[in-house]
C-alpha positions in Angstrom: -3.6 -19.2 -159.2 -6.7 -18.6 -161.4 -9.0 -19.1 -158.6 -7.4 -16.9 -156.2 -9.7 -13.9 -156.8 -12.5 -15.4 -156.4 -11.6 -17.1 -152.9 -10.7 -13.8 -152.0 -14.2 -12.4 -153.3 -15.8 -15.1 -151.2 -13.4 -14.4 -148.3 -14.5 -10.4 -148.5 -18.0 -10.9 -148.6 -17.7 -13.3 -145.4 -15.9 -10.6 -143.6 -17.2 -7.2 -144.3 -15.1 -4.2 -143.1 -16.4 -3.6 -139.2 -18.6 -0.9 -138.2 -18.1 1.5 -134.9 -20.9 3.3 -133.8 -20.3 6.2 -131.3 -23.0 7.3 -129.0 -22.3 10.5 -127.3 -24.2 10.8 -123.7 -25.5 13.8 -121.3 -27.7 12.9 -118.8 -28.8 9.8 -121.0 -29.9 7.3 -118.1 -33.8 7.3 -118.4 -32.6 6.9 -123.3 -29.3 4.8 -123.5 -30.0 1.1 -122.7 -33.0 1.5 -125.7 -30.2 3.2 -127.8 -27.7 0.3 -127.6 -30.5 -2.0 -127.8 -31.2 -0.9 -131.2 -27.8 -1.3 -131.8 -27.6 -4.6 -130.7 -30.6 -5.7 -132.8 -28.7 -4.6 -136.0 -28.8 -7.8 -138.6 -25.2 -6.8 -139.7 -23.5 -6.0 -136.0 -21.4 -3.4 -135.0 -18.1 -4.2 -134.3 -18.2 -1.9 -131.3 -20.4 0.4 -129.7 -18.4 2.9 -127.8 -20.2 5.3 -125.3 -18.5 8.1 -124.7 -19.5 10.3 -121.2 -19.7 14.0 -121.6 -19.5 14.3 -117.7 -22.9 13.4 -117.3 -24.5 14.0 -113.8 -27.1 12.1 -113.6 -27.3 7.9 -113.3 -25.8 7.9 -116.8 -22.1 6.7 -115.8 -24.2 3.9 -113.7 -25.8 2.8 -116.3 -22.8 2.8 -118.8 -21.0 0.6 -116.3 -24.0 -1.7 -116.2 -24.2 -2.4 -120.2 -20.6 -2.8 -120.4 -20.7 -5.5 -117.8 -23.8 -6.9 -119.9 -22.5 -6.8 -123.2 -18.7 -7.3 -122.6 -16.3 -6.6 -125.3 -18.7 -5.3 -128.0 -19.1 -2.3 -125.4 -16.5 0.6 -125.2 -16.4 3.8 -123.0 -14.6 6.7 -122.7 -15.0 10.3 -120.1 -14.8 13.3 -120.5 -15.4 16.5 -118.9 -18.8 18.4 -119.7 -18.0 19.5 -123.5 -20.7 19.0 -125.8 -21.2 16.3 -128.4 -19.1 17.5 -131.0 -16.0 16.8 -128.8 -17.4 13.4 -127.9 -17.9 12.5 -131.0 -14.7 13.1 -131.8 -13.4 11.5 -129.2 -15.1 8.1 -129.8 -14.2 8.4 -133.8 -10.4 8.7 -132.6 -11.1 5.6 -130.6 -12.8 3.2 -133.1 -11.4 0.7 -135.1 -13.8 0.0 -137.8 -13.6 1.7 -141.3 -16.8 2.7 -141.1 -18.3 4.5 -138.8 -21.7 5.9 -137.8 -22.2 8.8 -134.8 -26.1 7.9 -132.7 -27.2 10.2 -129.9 -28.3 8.6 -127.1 -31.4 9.2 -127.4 -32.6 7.9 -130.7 -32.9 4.4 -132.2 -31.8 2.5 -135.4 -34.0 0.4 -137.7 -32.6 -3.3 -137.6 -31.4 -3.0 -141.1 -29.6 0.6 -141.2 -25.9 -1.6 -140.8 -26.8 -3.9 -142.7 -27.6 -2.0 -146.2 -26.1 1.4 -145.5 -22.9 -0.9 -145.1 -23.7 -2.4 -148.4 -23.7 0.2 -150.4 -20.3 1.3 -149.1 -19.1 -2.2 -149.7 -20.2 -2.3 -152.9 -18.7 0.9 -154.7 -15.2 2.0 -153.0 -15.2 5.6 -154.0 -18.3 6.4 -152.0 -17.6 7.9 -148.9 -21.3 8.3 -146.8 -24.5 6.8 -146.8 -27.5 8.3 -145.3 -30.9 7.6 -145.0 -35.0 9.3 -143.6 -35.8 9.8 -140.6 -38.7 8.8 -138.8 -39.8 10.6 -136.1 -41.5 9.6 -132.6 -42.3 11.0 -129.5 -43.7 14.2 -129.5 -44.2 13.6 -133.1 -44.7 10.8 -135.3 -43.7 11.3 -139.2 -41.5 11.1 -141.9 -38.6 13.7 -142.8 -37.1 13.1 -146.0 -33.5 14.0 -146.5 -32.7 16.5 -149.3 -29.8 16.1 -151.4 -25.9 15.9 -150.3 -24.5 18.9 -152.4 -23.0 22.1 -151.8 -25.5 24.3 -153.2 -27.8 23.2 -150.7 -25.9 22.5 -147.9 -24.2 26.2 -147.7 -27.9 27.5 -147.1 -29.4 24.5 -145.2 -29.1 21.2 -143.6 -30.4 18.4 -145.7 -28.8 15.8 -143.8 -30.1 14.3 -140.3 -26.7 13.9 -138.3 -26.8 10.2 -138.4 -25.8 8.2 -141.2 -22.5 6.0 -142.1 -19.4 6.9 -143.5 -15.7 5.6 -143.8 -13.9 7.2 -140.6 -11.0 8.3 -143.5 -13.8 11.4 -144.3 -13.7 12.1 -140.7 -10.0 12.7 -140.4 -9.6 14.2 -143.9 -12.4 16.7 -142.6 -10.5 16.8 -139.5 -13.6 15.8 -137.6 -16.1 18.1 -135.7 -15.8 21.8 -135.0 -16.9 22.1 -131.6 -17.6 26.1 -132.2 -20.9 25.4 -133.6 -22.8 23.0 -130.9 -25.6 22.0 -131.6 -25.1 22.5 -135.1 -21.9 20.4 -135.8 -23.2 17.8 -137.7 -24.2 20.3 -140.7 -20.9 22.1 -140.5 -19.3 18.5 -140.7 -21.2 17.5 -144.1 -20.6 20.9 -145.6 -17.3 20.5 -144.5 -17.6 16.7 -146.3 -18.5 18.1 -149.4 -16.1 20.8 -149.9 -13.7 17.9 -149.7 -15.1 15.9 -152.4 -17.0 13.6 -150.2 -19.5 11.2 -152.6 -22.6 10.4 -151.1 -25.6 8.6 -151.8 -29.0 9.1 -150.1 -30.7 5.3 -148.8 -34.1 6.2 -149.3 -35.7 4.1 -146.1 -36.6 5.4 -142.4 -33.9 4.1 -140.6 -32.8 6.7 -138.2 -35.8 6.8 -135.3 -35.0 10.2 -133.8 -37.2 11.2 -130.6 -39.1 14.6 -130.7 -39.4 16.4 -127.6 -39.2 20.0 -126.2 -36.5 18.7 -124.0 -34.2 18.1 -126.8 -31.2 20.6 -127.6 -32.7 22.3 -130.7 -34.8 23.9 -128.7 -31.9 25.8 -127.0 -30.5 26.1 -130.5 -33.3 28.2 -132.0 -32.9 31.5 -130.3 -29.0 31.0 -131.8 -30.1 29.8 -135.2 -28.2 33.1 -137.0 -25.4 33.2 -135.0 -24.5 29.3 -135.5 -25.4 29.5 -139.2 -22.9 32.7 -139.2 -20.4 30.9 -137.4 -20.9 28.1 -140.2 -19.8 30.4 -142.8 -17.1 31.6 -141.5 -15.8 28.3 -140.7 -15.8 27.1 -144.5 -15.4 30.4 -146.3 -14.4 29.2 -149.8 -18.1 28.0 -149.9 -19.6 31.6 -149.7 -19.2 34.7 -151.9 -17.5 38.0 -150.1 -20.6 39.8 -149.6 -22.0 36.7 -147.6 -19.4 36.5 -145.7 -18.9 40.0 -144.5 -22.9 40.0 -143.3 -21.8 36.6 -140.9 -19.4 38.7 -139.8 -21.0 41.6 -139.3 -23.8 39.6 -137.6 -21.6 38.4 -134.9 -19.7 41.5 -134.3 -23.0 43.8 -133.4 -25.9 41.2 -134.6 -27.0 43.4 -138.0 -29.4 41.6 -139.4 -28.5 39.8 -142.5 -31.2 38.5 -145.2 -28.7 35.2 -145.7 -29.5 34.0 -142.0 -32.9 35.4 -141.9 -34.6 33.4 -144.4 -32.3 30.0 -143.5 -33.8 30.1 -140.1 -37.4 31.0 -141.4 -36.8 27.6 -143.5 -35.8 26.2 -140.3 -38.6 26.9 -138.1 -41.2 26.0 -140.4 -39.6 22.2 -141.5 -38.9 21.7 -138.0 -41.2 23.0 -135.3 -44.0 22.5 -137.8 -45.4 20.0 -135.2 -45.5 22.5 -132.2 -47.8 24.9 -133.6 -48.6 26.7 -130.6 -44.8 27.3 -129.8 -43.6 28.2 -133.2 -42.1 31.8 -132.6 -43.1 34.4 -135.3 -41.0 34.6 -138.2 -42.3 37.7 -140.3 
C-alpha cells in the first residue's frame, strides 16, 4: 500500500530502539542511588539499567537490593566475584537487551538529555556505530574536558575518549568486548579496538557525562602503571603500531627499559589530567 512506509516511519519514530545502560559497582553504596537517579531522570528512558556487583564489600549489595525493589523491572542485577570493571561491564553488555547501549560507573552522573540526543543521532544515520560527548567535571574539580577526535592516529598514542558514551551493543561483540588485561584502562583499549574495526563515530559536542574528581578514584592507582598499561595496549592491538613500537612495549614489560613511546604518552597524561592537583602532580622531566 502507498502509505505503508510512512506508517511505518511514524511507527519507528514512536518506538525508538531501547537503550541498556550498565553500571559496574565496587564499594558504590555512599555513589549509586545518585547514579541511577540520573538515569532515571533521562527524557528518553532507558529500557533497563542493570547493576552489575563486582563483589563489593561494603553496603553496596544492600543498596542494590533496595533500588531494585524501588524501581521494579526497569532495574536489573547481576554478581560477580571481585574482578574489576572491565569483566562487569562485560557481563552486563551480555545481559542487555537494548541495541544500544551505554557503560556509567557508579560514581558519575548523566545530563537529562545524553539518551535522548546521543540516541538520535544513532537513530538517524544507521551506519554510525558510537556517539560520545564532554565531560564535565565535579567534585574535586569543576570544569570542562573536551573530547578529541575518534581516529586511529590519535587513539594508538592517547585516549581522546571519556569511557562513557553510546554505541550499538553489535560494536561490542564485533570487538569482542573488554580486555580485562588492561584495568583501569579498558575503555581506551576498547575504542582503539573500535576503530581498527571500522567503527564510525561522531563526537556530540555538549557536557553530558558528569564524572566525579577525587583522589579516591582508580586513576590514581593507575598512574604509577601508566607505561605498563599503555604497553600492554599495544600489544593487545598490534596491527595499529609499527615493529619498532612494538618491540619497546615489549621490551618495557619484560625488564621495564624505558621507551620514549610510553614516556611522553604518560607526560601528556599527567599534565591533561592531574592538572587540578598541582601539589600532587609527580615530576615528569
Amino acid at each position: 500500500m502507498a502509505g505503508q512506509p510512512q506508517l511505518q516511519k511514524r511507527l519507528d519514530l514512536a518506538c525508538p530502539p531501547a537503550i541498556s545502560v550498565v553500571i559496574p559497582c565496587y564499594n558504590s553504596a555512599d555513589t549509586l542511588a545518585e547514579t541511577v537517579a540520573s538515569v532515571l531522570a533521562q527524557s528518553r528512558p532507558a529500557s533497563e539499567i542493570i547493576l552489575v556487583d563486582d563483589g563489593s564489600v561494603d553496603e553496596t549489595a544492600a543498596l542494590i537490593a533496595s533500588l531494585q525493589q524501588r524501581h521494579g523491572g526497569r532495574l536489573r542485577t547481576a554478581w560477580q566475584a571481585n574482578a574489576g570493571v572491565a569483566a562487569a561491564r562485560n557481563l552486563g553488555m551480555a545481559m542487555a537487551q537494548g541495541p544500544y547501549v551505554l557503560p556509567l560507573d557508579a560514581d558519575d552522573s548523566l545530563h537529562p538529555a545524553m539518551l535522548a540526543e546521543c540516541g538520535a543521532m544513532l537513530d538517524a544515520d544507521a551506519s554510525l556505530d558510537l556517539v560520545y560527548t564532554d565531560r564535565q567535571d565535579f567534585g574535586d574539580s569543576e570544569r570542562r574536558w573536551t573530547s578529541g577526535r575518534f581516529e586511529l592516529a590519535r587513539l594508538k598514542y592517547f585516549n581522546q575518549l571519556a569511557y562513557c558514551g553510546l554505541y550499538r551493543r553489535s560494536l561490542w561483540q564485533a570487538v569482542g568486548g573488554y580486555r580485562v588485561n588492561v584495568s583501569g584502562f579498558d575503555d581506551w583499549d576498547f575504542w582503539l579496538a573500535a576503530a581498527l574495526h571500522g567503527a564510525r563515530a561522531r563526537h556530540l559536542a555538549a557536557p553530558y557525562l558528569l564524572h566525579r574528581r577525587r583522589r579516591q578514584s582508580q586513576l590514581w592507582d593507575i598512574l604509577p602503571r601508566y607505561e605498563a598499561l599503555h604497553a600492554q595496549i599495544m600489544l593487545n592491538n598490534p596491527v595499529a603500531y609499527g615493529e619498532a613500537e612494538l618491540a619497546a612495549a615489549r621490551r618495557y614489560l619484560a625488564d621495564g627499559s624505558p621507551a620514549a613511546v610510553l614516556s611522553a604518552a604518560r607526560r601528556v597524561f599527567l599534565h591533561h589530567y592531574y592538572a587540578d592537583y598541582p601539589e600532587d602532580l609527580p615530576c615528569v622531566s
